[in-house]
C-alpha positions as CSV (number, residue, x, y, z in Angstrom):
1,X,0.0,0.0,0.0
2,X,3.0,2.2,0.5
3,X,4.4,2.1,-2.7
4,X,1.0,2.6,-4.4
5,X,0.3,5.9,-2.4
6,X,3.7,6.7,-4.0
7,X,2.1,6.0,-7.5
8,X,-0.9,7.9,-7.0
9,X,0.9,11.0,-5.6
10,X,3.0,11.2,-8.9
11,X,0.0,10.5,-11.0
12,X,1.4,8.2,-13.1
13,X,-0.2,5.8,-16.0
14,X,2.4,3.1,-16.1
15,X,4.4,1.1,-13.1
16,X,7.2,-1.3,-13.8
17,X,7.9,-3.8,-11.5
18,X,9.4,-7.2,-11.2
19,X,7.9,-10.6,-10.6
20,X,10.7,-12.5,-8.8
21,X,10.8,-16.4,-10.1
22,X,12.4,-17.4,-6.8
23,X,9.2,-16.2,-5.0
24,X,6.7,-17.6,-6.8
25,X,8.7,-21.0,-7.6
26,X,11.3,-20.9,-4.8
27,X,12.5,-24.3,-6.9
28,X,12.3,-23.0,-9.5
29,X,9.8,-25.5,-11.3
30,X,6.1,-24.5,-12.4
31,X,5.1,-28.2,-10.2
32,X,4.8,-26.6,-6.5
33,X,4.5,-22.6,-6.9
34,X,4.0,-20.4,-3.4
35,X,1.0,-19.5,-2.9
36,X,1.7,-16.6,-0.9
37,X,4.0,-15.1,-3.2
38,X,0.9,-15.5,-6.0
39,X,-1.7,-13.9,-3.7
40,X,1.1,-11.1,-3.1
41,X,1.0,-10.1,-7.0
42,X,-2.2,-10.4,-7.1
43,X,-3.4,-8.4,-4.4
44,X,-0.7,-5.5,-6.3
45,X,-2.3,-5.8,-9.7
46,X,-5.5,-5.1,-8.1
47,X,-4.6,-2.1,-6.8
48,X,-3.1,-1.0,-9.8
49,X,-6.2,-1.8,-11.2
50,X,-8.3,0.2,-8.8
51,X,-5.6,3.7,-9.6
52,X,-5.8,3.4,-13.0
53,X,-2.3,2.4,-13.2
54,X,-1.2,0.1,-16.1
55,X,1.3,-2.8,-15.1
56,X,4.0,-2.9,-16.9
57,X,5.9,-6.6,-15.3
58,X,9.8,-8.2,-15.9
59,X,9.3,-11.5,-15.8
60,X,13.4,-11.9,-15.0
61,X,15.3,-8.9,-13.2
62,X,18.1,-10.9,-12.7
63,X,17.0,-13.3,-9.2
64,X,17.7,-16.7,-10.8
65,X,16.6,-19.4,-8.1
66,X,19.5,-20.6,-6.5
67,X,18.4,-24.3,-6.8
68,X,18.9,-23.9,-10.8
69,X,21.9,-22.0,-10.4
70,X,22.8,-25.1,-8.3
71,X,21.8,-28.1,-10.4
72,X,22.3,-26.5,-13.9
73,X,25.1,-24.1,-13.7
74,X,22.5,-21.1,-14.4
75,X,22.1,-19.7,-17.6
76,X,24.9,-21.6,-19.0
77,X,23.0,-24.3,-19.5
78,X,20.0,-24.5,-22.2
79,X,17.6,-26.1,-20.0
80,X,17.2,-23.2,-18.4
81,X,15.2,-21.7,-21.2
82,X,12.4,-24.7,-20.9
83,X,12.0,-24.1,-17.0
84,X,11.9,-20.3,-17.9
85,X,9.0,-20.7,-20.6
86,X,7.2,-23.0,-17.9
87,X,7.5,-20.0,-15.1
88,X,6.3,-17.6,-18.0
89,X,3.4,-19.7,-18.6
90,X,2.3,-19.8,-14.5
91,X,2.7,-15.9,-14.8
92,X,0.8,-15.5,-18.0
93,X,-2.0,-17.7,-16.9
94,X,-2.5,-16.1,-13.3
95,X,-1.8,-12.5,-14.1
96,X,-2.1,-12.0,-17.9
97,X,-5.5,-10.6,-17.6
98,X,-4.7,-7.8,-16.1
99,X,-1.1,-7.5,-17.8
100,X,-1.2,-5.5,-21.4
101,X,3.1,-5.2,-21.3
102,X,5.6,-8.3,-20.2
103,X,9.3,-7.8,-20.1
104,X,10.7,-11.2,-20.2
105,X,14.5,-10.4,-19.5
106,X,16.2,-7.4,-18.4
107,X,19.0,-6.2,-19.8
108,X,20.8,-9.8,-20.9
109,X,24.1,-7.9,-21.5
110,X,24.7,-7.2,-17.7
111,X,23.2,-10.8,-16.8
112,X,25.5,-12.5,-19.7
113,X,28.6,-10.5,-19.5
114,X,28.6,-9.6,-15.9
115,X,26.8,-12.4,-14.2
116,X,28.8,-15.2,-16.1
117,X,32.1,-13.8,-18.1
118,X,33.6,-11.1,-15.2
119,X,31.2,-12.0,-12.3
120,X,30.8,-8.5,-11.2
121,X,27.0,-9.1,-11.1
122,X,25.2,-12.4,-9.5
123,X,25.8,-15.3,-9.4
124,X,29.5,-14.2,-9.7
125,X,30.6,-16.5,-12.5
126,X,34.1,-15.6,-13.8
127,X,33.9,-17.7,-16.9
128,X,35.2,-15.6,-19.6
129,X,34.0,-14.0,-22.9
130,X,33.0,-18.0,-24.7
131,X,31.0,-18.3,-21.3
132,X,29.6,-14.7,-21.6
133,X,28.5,-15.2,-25.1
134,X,27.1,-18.9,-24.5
135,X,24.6,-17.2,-21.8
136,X,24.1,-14.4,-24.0
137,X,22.9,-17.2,-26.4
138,X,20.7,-19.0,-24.1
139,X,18.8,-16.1,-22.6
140,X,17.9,-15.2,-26.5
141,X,16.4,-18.5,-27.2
142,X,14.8,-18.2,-23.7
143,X,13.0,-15.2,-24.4
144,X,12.3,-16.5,-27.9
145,X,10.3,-19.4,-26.4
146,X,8.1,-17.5,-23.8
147,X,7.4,-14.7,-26.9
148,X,6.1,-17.7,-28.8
149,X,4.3,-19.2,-26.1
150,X,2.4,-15.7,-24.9
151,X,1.7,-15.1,-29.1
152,X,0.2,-18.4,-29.6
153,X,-1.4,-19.4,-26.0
154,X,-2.5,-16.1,-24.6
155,X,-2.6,-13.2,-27.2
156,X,-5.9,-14.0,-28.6
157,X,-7.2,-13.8,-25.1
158,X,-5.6,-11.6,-23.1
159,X,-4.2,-9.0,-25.8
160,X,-1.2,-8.0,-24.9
161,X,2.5,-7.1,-26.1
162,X,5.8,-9.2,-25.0
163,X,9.6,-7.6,-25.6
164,X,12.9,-7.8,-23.9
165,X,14.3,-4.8,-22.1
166,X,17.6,-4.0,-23.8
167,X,20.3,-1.5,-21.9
168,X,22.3,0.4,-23.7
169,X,25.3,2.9,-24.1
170,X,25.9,5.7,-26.4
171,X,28.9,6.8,-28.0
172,X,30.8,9.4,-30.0
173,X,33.7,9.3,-31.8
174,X,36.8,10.8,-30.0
175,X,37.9,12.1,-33.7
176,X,35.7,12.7,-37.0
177,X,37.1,10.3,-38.8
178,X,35.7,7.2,-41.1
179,X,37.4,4.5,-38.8
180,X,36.2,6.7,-35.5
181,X,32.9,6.4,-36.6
182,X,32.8,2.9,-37.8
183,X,34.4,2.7,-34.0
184,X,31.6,3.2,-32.8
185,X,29.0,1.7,-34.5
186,X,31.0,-1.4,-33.3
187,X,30.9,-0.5,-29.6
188,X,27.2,-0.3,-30.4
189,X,27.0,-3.8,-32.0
190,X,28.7,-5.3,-29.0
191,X,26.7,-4.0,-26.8
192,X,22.8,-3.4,-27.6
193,X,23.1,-5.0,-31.5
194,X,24.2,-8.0,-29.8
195,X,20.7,-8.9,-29.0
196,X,18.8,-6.3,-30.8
197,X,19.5,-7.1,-34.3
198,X,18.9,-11.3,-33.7
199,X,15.3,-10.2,-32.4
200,X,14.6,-7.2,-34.5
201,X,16.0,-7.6,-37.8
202,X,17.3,-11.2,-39.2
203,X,18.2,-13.9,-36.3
204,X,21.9,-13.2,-36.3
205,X,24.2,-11.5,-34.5
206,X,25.7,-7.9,-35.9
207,X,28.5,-8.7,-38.7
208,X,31.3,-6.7,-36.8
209,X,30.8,-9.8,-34.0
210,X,30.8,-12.4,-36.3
211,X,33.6,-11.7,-37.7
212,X,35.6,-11.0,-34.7
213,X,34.3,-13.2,-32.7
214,X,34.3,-16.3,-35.0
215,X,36.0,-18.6,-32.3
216,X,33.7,-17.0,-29.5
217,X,30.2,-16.8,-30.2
218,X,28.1,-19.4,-31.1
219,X,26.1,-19.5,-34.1
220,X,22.6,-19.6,-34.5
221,X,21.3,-22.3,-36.4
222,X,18.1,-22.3,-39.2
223,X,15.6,-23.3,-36.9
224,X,16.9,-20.5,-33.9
225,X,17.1,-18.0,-36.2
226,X,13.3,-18.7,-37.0
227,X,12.4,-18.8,-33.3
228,X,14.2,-15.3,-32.3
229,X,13.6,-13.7,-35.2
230,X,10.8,-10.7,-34.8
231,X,9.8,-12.1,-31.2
232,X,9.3,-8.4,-29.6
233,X,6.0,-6.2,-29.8
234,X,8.3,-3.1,-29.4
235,X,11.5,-2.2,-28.2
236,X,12.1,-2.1,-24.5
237,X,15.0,0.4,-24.0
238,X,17.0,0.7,-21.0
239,X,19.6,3.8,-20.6
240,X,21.1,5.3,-17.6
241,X,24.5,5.0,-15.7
242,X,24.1,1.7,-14.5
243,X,25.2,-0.1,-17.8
244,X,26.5,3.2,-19.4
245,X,28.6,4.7,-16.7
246,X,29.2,1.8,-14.2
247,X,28.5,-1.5,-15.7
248,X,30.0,-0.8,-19.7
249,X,32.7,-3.0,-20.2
250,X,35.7,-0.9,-21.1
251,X,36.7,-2.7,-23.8
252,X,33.8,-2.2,-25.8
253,X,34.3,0.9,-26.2
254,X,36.9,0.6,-28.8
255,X,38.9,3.9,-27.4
256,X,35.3,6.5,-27.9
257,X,34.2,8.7,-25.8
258,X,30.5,7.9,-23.9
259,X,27.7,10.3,-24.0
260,X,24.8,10.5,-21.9
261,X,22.4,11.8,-25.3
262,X,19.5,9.9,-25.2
263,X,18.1,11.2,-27.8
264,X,20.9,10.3,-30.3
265,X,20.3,6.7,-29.4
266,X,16.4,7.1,-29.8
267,X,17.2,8.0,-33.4
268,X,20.1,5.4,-33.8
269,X,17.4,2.6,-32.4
270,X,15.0,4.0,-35.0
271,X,17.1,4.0,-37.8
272,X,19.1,0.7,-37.5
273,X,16.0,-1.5,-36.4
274,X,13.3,-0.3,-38.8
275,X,11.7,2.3,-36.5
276,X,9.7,0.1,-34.3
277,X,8.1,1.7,-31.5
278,X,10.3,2.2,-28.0
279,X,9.2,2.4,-24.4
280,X,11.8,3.8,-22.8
281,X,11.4,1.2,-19.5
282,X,13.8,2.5,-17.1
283,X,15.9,6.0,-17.5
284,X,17.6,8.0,-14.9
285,X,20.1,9.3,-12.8
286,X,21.7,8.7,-9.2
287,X,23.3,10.6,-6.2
288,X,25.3,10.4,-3.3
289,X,24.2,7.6,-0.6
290,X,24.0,11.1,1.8
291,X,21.7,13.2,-0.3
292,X,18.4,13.6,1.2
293,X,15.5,15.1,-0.3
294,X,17.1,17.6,-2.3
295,X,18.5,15.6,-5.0
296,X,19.3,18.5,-7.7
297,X,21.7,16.5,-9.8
298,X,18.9,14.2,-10.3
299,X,16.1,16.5,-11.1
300,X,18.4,18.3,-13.8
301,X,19.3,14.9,-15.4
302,X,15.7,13.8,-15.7
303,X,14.7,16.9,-17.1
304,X,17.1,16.8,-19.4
305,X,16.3,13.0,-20.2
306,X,12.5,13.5,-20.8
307,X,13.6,16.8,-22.8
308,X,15.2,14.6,-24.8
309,X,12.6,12.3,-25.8
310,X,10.1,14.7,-26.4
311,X,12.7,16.4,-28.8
312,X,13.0,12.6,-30.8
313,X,9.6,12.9,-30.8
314,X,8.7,16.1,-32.3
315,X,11.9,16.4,-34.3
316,X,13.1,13.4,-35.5
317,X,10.1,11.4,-36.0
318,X,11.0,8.7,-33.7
319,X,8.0,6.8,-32.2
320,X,8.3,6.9,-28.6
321,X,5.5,5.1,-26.6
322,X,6.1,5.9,-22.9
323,X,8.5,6.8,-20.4
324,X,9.7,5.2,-17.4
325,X,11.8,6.8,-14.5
326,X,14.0,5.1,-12.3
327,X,13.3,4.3,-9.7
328,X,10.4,4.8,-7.6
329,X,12.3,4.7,-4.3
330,X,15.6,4.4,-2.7
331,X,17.0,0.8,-2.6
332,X,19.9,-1.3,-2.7
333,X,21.6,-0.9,-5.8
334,X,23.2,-4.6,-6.5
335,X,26.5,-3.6,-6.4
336,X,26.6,0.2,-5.2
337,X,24.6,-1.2,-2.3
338,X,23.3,1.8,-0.6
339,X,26.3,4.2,-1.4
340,X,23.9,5.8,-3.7
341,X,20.4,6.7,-4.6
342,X,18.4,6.9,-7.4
343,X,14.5,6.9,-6.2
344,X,12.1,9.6,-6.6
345,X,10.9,9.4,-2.8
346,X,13.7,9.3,0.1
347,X,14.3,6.5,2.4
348,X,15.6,6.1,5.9
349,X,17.3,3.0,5.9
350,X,17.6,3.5,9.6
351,X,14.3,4.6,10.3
352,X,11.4,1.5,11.4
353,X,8.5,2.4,9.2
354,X,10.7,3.2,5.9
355,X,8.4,6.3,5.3
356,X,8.1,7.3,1.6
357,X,9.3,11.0,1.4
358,X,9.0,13.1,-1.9
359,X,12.5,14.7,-3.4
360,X,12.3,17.6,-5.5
361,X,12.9,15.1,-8.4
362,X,9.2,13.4,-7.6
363,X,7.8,17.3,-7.0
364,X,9.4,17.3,-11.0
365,X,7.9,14.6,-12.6
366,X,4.9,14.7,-10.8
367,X,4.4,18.2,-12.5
368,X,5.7,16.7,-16.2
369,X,3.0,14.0,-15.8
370,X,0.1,16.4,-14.7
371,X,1.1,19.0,-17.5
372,X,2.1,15.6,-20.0
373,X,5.5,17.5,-20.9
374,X,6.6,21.2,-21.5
375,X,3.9,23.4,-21.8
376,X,5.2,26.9,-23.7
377,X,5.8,29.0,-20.5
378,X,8.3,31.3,-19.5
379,X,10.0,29.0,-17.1
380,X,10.5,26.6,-19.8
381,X,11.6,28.7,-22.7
382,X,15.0,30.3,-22.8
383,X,15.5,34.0,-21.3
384,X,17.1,36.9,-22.4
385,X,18.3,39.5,-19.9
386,X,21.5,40.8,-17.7
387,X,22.4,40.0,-14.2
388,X,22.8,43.3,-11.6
389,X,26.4,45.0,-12.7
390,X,28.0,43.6,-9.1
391,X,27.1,40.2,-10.3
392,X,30.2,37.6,-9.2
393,X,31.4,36.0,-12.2
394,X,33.7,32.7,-11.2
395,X,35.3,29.8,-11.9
396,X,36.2,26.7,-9.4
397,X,37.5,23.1,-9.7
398,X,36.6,20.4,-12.0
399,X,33.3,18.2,-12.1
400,X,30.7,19.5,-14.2
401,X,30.4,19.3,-17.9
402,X,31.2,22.7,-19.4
403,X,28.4,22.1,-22.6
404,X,25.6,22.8,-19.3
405,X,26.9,26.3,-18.7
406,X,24.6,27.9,-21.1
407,X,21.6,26.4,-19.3
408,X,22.7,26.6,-16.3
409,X,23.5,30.2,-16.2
410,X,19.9,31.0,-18.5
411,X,18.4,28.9,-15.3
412,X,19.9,31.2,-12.8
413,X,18.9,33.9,-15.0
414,X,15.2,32.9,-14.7
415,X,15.5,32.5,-11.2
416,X,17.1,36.2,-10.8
417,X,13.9,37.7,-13.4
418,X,11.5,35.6,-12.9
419,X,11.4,34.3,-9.3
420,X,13.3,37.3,-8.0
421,X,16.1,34.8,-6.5
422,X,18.9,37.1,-4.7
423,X,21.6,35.8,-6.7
424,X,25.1,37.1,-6.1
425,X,27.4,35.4,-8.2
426,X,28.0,32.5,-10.5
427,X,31.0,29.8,-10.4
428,X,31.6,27.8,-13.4
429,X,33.1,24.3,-13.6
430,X,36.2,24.4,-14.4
431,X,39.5,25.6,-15.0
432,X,40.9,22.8,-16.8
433,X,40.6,19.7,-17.5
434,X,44.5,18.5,-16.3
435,X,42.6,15.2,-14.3
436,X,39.3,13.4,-15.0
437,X,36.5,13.6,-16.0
438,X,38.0,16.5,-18.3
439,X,35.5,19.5,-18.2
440,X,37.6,22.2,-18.1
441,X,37.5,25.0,-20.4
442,X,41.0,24.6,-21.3
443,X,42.4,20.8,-22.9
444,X,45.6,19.8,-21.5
445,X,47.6,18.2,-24.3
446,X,51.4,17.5,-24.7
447,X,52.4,19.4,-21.7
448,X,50.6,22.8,-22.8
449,X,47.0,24.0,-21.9
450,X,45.0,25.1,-25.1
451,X,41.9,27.0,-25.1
452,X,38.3,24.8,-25.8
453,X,35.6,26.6,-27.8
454,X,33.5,26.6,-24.3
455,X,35.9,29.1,-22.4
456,X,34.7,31.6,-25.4
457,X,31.0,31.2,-25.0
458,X,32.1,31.1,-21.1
459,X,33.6,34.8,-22.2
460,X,31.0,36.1,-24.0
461,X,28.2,35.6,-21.3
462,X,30.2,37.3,-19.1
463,X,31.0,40.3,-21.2
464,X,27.3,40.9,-22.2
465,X,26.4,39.5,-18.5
466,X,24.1,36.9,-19.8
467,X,21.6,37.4,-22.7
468,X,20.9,40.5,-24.4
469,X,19.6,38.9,-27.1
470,X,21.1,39.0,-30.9
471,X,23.7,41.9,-30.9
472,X,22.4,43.5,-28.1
473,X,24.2,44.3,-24.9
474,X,23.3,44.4,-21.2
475,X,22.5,48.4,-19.9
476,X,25.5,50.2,-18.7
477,X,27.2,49.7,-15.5
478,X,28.5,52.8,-14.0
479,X,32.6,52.0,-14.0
480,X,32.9,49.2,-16.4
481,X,35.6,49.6,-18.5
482,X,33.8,47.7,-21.3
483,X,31.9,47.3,-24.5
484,X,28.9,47.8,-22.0
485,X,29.9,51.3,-21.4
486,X,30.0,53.8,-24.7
487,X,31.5,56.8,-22.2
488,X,34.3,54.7,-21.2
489,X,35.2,53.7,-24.8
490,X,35.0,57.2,-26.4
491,X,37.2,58.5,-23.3
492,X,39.6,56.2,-24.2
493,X,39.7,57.1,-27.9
494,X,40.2,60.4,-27.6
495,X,43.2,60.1,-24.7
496,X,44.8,57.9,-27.8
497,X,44.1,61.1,-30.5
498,X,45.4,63.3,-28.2
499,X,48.3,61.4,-27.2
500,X,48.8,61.2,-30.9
501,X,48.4,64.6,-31.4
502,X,51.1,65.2,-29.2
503,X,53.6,63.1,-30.5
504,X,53.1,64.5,-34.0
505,X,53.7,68.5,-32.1
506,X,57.2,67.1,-30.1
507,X,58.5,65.4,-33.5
508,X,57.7,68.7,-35.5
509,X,59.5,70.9,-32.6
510,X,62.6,68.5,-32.4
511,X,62.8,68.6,-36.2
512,X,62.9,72.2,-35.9
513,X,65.1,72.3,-33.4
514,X,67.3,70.4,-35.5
515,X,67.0,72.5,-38.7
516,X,68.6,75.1,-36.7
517,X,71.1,73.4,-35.0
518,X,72.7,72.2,-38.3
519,X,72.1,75.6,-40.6
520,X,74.2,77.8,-37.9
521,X,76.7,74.8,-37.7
């Protein structure tokens, strides 16, 4: 009932959530299911049911019961993609009326690559990359069986859509260059195309895998490539720092630099996969373990994520189908643990009840939902104007990414005009960008410190103190010795004439002076 309340307060149309196999079979075979863990998800559909709320329900979130792990070695083995079809089929059968979306995997790169090849992620397995790609495999024709299974048992009935939630990266190239590029479209293939294109396009795996990976990855045969292929209703996209920033194997990034730009990936999903339609099913960002309620870094990155979409949207065409933030609340984050947090609504671990407390992030969304984006209003749009002339313009140490100054200044500026915030003085971040994460507005390269394009749009807000608008300055400021201050610039000009002035009279005088000298002499 708590986390409901939470639901309703945000006023949301769609909740994710997990069934977890170990509850419901804690054997993990269909024969002898808990009843108790059955009566729990149902009594949670129906009050999703009575809000309004539409279920939106993982099937597999990682929680493999530990008697499988046990007797089969896990995912390495392919039997574990019949017991996972016959736990699909209990679910479908006791919940499916009331389910219209089923996610039957989540993210298989993290549970392939970092459950069984570097065991960062349960069960731990450190098997290698042949082991990695073998689970990889299996959890593909897993998914493949319970698609076919919902499609051909419980469709007709029950009328709803089965996919596989796919996390992803996205990268740039570090140069613009033809092999940069092609760089990167290959960290891409690794990554997401590793399962996307087998499901979405034509049963195998992306070519720039097959052919470097010939000794590796196992190779679908006719009758698997007809079972995976087109087994997903839409594309279930998962992006955020967990895989991007934390979990993203190095080495597949093939020396590029990572972007958080969702909306590049929107289009790139679009594009390379025939532009099926993509419910973004879990997005977000995270912060300190000690943050409380006021999680800023949060808000800003969830504003700028659901920007994002709405701009693929209503720019590039792309068909978008829902949202989902994560997460609801504060947990424990697999392997973070509780050093950080990424929930909408605060948690005191310490605390007895575990009270669900709004952060400004939930205050956020909760206005996004109720106005269903960005309405046109001033707060929204950007501002022209000049901070006060004793305005504190700064610069500190290194952490924030420089391409935010813009907004974050034209923020402050709203906040100064149109909320009347006593604002002082602004600090950007940073210098330069000597150590990581390399945000500085000057690059430090072979021992010398060059200039970034960033330091002069840095320069020019400062000189026009923030946004006058095309051409146009800030009013004067009494005793600014700048552009901003006509007086002071036609003061100086005519110091200079007369100085020249002067040095034009002493050189005619001393060539005088001369002239004399040498026609007595």
């Amino acid at each position: 009932y708590r986390d409901t309340e939470a639901l309703r307060e945000l006023g949301v149309t769609h909740y994710r959530f997990s069934i977890s196999w170990a509850r419901v079979l804690p054997n993990g075979r269909a024969g002898a299911p808990n009843r108790e863990g059955l009566r729990y998800y149902r009594r949670l559909l129906g009050r999703l049911r009575e809000l309004g709320v539409q279920p939106v329900v993982t099937l597999y979130h990682w929680d493999l019961p530990q008697r499988l792990q046990d007797a089969h070695g896990g995912w390495a083995s392919r039997a574990l993609a019949d017991l996972f079809r016959d736990y699909a089929e209990l679910c479908f059968r006791h919940f499916g009326g009331q389910v219209k979306h089923w996610i039957t995997i989540d993210n298989p790169y993290a549970v392939a690559w970092h459950g069984y090849a570097t065991g960062r992620l349960a069960p731990g397995v450190r098997g290698g990359a042949r082991l990695g790609y073998l689970v990889a495999h299996n959890l593909l024709l897993a998914h493949a069986k319970v698609w076919h299974l919902y499609n051909t048992s419980f469709r007709p009935m029950q009328g709803g859509q089965v996919s596989i939630a796919l996390g992803s990266h996205w990268i740039r190239p570090r140069r613009m260059s033809a092999h940069a590029i092609a760089e990167c479209q290959r960290s891409l293939d690794f990554v997401l195309g590793w399962f996307a294109r087998p499901v979405f396009l034509d049963g195998r795996y992306p070519d720039s895998m097959r052919s470097n990976l010939s000794s590796l990855l196992p190779e679908f045969t006719e009758s698997e490539r007809k079972l995976v292929r087109g087994t997903a209703d839409f594309f279930a996209l998962s992006f955020g720092p967990v895989l991007s920033f934390q979990l993203l194997d190095p080495h597949m990034k093939f020396r590029q630099a990572e972007s958080p730009s969702l909306r590049q990936l929107l289009s790139w999903v679009d594009l390379e996969f025939n532009h099926p339609p993509i419910f973004i099913v879990e997005n977000g960002w995270f912060v300190s373990g000690t943050t409380a309620r006021d999680d800023a870094k949060y808000m800003y990155y969830l504003k700028k994520f659901i920007m994002e979409t709405l701009k693929a949207i209503r720019l590039d065409g792309v068909d978008v189908i829902g949202y989902t933030a994560w997460s609801l609340m504060d947990g424990f984050e697999w392997h973070r643990g509780y050093s950080i947090r990424r929930g909408l609504f605060y948690v005191d671990f310490l605390s007895q009840d575990k009270r669900l407390l709004p952060k400004s992030s939930a205050l956020f969304y909760q206005n996004v939902i109720e106005k269903n984006g960005f309405p046109p209003l001033p707060e929204n749009q950007p501002l022209e104007g000049t901070f006060p002339c004793d305005f504190a313009w700064g610069i500190v140490g290194d952490d924030v990414p420089v391409s935010y100054i813009h907004h974050y200044i034209n923020e402050a500026l709203k906040a100064h005009i149109l909320d009347g915030v006593d604002l002082r003085g602004y600090f950007a971040y940073a210098l330069s960008d000597r150590s990581a994460p390399r945000f500085g507005f000057y690059r430090y390269a072979a021992n010398q410190f060059e200039a970034k394009p960033s330091l002069e749009r840095y320069r020019e807000i400062i000189r026009r103190r923030g946004f006058g608008g095309p051409g146009g300055l800030g009013a004067p400021c009494p005793g600014l010795l700048d552009d901003a201050c006509p007086e002071c610039g036609l003061s100086q000009s005519r110091k200079a004439l007369l100085a020249f002035i002067a040095f034009l009279l002493s050189a005619f005088v001393l060539s005088l002076c001369l002239l004399f000298y040498y026609s007595r002499k």
